[in-house]
C-alpha positions as CSV (number, residue, x, y, z in Angstrom):
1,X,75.9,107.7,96.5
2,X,74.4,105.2,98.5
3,X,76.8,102.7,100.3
4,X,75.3,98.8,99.5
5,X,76.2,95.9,101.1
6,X,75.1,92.2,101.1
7,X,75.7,90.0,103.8
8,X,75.3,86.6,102.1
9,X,74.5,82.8,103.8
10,X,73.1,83.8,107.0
11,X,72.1,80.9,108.4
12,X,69.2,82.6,110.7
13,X,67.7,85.7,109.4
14,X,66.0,87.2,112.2
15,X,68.9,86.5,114.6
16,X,71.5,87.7,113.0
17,X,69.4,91.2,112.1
18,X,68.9,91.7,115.7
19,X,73.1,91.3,116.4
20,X,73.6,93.6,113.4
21,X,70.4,96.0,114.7
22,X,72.2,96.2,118.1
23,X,75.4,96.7,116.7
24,X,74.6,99.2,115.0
25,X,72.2,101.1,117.9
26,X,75.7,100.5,119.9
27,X,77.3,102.4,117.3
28,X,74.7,105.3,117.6
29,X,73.4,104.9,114.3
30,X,70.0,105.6,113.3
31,X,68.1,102.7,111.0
32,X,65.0,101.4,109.1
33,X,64.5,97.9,108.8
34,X,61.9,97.0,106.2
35,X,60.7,94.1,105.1
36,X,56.9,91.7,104.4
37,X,55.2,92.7,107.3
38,X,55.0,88.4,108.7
39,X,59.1,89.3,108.6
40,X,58.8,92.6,110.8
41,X,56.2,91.1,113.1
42,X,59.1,87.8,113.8
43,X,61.9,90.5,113.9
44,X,59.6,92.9,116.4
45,X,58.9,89.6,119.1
46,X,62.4,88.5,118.7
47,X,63.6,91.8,119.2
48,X,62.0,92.1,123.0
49,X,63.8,88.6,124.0
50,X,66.9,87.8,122.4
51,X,69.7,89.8,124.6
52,X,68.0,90.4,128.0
53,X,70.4,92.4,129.1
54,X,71.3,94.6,125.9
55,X,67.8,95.8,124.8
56,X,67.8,97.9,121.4
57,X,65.2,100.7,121.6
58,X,62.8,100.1,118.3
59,X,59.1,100.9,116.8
60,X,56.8,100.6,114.3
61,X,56.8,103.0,111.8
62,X,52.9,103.5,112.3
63,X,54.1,104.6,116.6
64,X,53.5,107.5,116.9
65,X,55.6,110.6,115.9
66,X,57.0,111.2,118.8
67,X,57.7,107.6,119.5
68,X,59.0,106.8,116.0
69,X,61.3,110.4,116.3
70,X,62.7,108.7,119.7
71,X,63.9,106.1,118.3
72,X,66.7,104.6,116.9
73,X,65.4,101.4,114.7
74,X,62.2,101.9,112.9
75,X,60.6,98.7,111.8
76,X,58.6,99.7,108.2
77,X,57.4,98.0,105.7
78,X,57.2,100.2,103.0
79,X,60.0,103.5,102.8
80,X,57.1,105.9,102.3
81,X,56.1,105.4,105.9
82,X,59.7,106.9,107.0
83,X,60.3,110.6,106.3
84,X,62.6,111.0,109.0
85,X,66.4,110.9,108.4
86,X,68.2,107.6,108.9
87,X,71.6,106.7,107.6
88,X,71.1,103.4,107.6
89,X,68.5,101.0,106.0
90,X,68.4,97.6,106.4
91,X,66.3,95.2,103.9
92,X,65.0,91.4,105.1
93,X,61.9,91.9,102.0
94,X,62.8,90.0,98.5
95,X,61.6,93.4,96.5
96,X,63.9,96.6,96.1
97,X,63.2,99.2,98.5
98,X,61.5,101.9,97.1
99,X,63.6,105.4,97.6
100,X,66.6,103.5,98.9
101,X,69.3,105.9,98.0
102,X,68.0,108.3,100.6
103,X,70.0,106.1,102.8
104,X,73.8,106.6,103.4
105,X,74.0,102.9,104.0
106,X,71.9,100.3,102.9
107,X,72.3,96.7,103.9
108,X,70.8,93.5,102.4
109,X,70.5,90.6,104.3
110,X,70.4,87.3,102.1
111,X,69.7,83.9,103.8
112,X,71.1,80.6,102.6
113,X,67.5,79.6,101.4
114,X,67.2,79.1,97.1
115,X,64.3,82.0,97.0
116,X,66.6,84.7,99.1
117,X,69.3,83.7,97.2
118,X,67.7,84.1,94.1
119,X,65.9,87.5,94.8
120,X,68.9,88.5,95.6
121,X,70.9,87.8,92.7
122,X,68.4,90.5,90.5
123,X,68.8,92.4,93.4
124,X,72.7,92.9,93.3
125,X,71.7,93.1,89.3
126,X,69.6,95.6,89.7
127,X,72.1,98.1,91.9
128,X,75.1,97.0,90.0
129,X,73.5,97.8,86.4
130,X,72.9,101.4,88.0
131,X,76.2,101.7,88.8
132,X,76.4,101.3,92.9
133,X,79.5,100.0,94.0
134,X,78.6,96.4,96.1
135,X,80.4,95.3,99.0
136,X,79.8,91.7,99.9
137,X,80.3,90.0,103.1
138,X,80.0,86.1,103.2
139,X,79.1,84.8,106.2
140,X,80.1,80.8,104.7
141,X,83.8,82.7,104.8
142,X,83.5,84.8,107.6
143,X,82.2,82.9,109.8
144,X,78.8,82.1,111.3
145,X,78.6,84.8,114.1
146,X,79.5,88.5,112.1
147,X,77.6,91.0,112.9
């Protein structure tokens, strides 16, 4: 069964997916981030600037094949455009993820704002009420730089 976290109160979005994008290309994970496509296109730019000197290796999912088989972080907005095997899926969108539970892990990245707090809330619903177990990290407790 899918693994499903929430990282709650992140106070930047974008910045603290690229930390958790490059942590987890460190790790030698392999992982689709999906989201509206205004989101993926912020995430893509900020992506090619925000560490100099630790770039993470990513894509569209509409690269091409050999491109998006290359590489570990594949930026998509929809699932249906990823058929290759990643373990880890990553969501900055405020609808469910279609075919989710293909992924071994599956994070949810919630910002402090009222609508990505609320989507979230019947998105926790949603897994929990289909039995996934939730792990929930707050960022207001944990600190503002996990990842």
């Amino acid at each position: 069964m899918t693994e499903i976290a929430f990282h709650f109160n992140v106070p930047d979005k974008l910045a603290y997916s690229c930390r958790l994008l490059r942590k987890a290309y460190l790790s030698g994970a392999r992982v689709v981030v999906t989201g509206e496509p205004a989101v993926l296109a912020e995430l893509d730019q900020l992506m090619w600037s925000f560490s100099p000197a630790e770039f993470v290796p990513h894509c569209r999912a509409d690269a091409s094949a050999s491109t998006v088989a290359a590489t570990p972080v594949l930026l998509a907005e929809s699932l249906d455009a990823s058929s290759l095997p990643h373990g880890v899926l990553v969501n900055l969108g405020q609808a469910i993820p279609a075919e989710f539970e293909r992924f071994e892990r599956f994070i949810e990245v919630v910002a402090r704002t009222d609508d990505d707090r609320l989507a979230a809330r019947g998105r926790w619903k949603h897994y929990t009420d289909r039995g996934y177990a939730m792990k929930r990290h707050d960022l207001a407790t944990a600190g503002e730089g996990a990842a």
